[in-house]
C-alpha positions as CSV (number, residue, x, y, z in Angstrom):
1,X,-16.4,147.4,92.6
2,X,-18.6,148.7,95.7
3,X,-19.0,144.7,95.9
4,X,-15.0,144.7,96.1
5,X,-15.2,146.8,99.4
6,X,-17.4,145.3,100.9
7,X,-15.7,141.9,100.5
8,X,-12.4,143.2,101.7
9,X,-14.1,145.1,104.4
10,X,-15.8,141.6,105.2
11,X,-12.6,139.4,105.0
12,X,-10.3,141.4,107.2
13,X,-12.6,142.0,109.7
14,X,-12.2,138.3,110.5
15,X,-8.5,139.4,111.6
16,X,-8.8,142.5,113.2
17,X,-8.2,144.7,109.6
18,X,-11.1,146.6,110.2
19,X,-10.5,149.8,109.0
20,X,-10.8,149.6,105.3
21,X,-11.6,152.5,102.7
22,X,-10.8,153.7,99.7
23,X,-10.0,156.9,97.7
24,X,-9.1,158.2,94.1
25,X,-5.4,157.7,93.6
26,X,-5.1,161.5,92.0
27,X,-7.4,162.7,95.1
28,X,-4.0,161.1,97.4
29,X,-1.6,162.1,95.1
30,X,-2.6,165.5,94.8
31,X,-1.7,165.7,98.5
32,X,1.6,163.4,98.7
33,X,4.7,164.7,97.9
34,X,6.1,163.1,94.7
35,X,8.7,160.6,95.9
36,X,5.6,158.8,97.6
37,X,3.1,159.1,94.7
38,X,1.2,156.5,93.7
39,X,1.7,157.2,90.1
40,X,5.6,156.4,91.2
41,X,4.3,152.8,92.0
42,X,1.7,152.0,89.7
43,X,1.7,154.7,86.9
44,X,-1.8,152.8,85.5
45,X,-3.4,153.0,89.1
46,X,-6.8,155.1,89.6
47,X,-8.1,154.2,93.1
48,X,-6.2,153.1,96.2
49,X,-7.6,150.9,98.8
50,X,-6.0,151.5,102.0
51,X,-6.2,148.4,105.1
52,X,-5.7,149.6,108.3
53,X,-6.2,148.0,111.9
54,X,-8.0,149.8,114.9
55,X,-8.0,148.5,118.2
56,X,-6.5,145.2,119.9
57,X,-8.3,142.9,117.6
58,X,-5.5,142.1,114.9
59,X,-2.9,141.9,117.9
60,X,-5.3,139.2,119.0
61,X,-5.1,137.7,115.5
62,X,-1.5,137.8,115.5
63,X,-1.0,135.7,118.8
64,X,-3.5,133.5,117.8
65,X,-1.6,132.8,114.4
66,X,1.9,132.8,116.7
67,X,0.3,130.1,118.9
68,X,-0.6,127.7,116.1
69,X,2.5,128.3,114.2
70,X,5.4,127.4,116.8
71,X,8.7,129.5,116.0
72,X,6.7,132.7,114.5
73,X,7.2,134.8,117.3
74,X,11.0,134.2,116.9
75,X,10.7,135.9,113.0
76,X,12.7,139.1,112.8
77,X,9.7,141.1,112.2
78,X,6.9,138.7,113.5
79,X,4.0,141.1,113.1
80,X,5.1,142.5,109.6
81,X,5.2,139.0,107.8
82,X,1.6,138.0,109.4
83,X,0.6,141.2,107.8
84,X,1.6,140.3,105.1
85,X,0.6,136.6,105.1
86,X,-2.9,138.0,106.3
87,X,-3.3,140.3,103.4
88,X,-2.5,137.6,100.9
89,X,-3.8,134.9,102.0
90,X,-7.4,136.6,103.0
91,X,-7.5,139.6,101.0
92,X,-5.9,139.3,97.6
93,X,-7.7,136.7,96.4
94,X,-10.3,139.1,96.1
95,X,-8.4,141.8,94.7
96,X,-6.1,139.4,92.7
97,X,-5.6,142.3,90.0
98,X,-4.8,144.7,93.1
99,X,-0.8,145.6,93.7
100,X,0.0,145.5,97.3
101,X,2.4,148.1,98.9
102,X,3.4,148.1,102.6
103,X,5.0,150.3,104.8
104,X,7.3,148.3,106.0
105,X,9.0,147.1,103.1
106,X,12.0,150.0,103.4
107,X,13.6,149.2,99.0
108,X,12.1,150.9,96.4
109,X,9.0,153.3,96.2
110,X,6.3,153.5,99.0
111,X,3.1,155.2,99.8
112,X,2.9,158.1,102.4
113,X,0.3,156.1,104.5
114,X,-0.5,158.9,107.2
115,X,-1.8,161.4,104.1
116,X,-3.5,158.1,102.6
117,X,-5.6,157.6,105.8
118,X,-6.3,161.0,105.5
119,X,-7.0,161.1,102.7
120,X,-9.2,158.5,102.8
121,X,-11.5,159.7,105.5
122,X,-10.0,157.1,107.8
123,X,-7.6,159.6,110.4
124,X,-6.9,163.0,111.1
125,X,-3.8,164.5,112.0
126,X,-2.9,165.0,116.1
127,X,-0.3,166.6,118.3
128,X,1.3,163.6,119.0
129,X,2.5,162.6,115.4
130,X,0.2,159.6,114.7
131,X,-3.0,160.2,112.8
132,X,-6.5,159.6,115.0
133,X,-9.6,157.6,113.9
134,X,-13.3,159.0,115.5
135,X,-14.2,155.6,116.8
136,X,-10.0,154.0,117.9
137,X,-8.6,157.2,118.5
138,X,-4.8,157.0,118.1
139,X,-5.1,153.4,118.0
140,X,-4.7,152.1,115.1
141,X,-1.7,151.0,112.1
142,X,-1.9,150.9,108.4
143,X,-0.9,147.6,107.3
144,X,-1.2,147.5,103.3
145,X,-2.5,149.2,100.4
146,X,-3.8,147.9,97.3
147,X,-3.4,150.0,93.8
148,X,-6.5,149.4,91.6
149,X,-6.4,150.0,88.1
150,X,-10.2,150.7,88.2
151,X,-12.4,153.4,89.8
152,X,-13.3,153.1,93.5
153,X,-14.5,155.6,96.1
154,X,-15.7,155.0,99.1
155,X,-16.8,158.5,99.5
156,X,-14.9,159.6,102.8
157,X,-16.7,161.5,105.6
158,X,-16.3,165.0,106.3
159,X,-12.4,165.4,107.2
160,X,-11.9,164.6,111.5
161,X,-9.5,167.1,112.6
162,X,-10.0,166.6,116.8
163,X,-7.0,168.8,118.2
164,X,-8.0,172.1,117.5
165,X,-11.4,171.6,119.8
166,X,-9.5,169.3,122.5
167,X,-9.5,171.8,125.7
168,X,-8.3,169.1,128.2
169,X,-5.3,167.7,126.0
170,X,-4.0,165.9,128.7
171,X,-1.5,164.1,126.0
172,X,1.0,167.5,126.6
173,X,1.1,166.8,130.9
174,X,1.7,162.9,129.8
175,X,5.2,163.5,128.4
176,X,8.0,163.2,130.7
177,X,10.5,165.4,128.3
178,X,7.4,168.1,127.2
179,X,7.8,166.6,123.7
180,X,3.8,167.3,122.4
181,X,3.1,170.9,122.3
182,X,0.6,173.2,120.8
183,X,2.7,173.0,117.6
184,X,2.7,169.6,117.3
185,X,5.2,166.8,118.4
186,X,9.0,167.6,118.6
187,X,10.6,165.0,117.1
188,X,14.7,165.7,118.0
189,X,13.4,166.3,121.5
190,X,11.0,163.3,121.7
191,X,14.2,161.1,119.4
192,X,17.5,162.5,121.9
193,X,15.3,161.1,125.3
194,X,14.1,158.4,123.8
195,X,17.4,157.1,123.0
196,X,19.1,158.5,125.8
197,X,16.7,157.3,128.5
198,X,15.5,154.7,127.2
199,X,13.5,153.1,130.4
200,X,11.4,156.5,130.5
201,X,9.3,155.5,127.6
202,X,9.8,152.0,126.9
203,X,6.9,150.2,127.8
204,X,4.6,153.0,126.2
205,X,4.2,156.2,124.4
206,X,2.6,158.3,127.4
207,X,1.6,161.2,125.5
208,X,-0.3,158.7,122.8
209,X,-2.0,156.7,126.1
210,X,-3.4,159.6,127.6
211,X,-5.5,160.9,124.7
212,X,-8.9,161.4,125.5
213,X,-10.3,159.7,122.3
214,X,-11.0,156.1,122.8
215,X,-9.3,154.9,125.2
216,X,-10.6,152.0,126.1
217,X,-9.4,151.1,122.5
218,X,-6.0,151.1,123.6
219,X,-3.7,148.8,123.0
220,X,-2.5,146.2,125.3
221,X,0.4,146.1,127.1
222,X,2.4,143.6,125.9
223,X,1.3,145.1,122.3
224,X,2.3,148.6,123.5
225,X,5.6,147.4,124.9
226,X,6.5,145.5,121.2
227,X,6.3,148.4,119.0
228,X,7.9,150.7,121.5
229,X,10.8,148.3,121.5
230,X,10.4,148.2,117.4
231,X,10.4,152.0,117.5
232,X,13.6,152.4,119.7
233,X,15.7,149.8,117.2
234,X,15.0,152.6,114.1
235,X,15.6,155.2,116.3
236,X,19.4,154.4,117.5
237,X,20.6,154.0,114.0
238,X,18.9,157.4,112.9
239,X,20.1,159.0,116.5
240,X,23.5,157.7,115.8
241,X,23.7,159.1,112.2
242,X,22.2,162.4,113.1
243,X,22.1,163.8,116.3
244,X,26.1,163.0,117.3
């Protein structure tokens, strides 16, 4: 199974997937709340591998794909089905006994993949909501997860926890509405601006680009400026539903 990892580890690296790790599913489970268990998914599962991206190069990967398959980029949710054409296509026929579970697929039960980076030694929590990596910083997206029915560890590092010893946090400053504070990130506040002044934040999060943790990991602008604009479209139905 170590063989497994490394395969997987191998394989998406080619696309820009290159954060991959994995962890005990009890070890995640003891540490998700139950509707996101992945017992819930996969009662037989004993190890989770988690895929993550850090960095610009899957964007890359995605653009490359887009220009070599004319009428992608038109797709409803462009970057969700090369995720998931990239995972199976490059990465399940490896793991071809492996379940896959995104977090983008909203029916049925999913995986809470902030505590599954976590708790697989691949993020920490922040300020700003978004879990950060030691070597990408806040710069990087869980794509998939594959449920094992077989042991696998990848014996996670000592947790990374870098708020707490950030003196500069220059990511408070950064937001226009004073959304990121020592307690952590106000949602309703960050949610009521973003909807309501929408050209404020659009073509970034400005909190999230000035973290002091890798920034020249940061994500390209036109990158930036696409999940912004995904992020807005779930937040007017939510805002509508719960905030009027």
């Amino acid at each position: 199974m170590p063989d497994l990892l490394a395969q997987l580890r191998a394989a998406g690296a080619e696309i820009g997937l290159n954060l991959v790790a994995a962890v005990p599913a009890s070890r995640y489970d003891a540490h998700a709340a139950e509707p996101y268990q992945a017992r819930r998914i996969r009662p037989s599962a004993r190890s989770i591998i988690v895929i993550a991206n850090g960095g610009r190069a899957f964007w890359t990967a995605f653009l490359e794909h887009c220009a070599t398959h004319p009428g992608w980029r038109d797709r409803a949710h462009p970057l969700d089905d090369f995720t998931r054409h990239a995972v199976e296509q490059r990465l399940m026929p490896l793991a071809a006994d492996a379940q896959p579970v995104y977090p983008f697929i909203s029916h049925g039960p999913t995986l809470n993949f902030m505590q599954l980076g976590i708790s697989a030694g691949l993020a920490g929590p922040s300020l700003l909501g978004v879990v950060i990596n030691p070597t990408y910083g806040p710069w990087i997206a869980f794509r998939a997860a594959l449920l094992l029915d077989t042991d696998l560890d990848s014996a996670a590092p000592e947790p990374f926890d870098p708020c707490p010893r950030c003196t500069v946090r220059t990511c408070m400053p950064a937001c226009p509405i004073g959304a990121i504070t020592p307690a952590g990130w106000d949602i309703p506040k960050c949610l009521t601006h973003r909807v309501e002044v929408e050209a404020d934040c659009a073509p970034r999060c400005h909190a999230r680009a000035a973290c002091v943790i890798a920034p020249d990991q940061r994500y390209s602008e036109d990158e930036l400026a696409y999940h912004q604009e995904r992020a807005l479209g779930a937040m007017r139905p939510y805002y509508a539903r719960t905030r009027r």
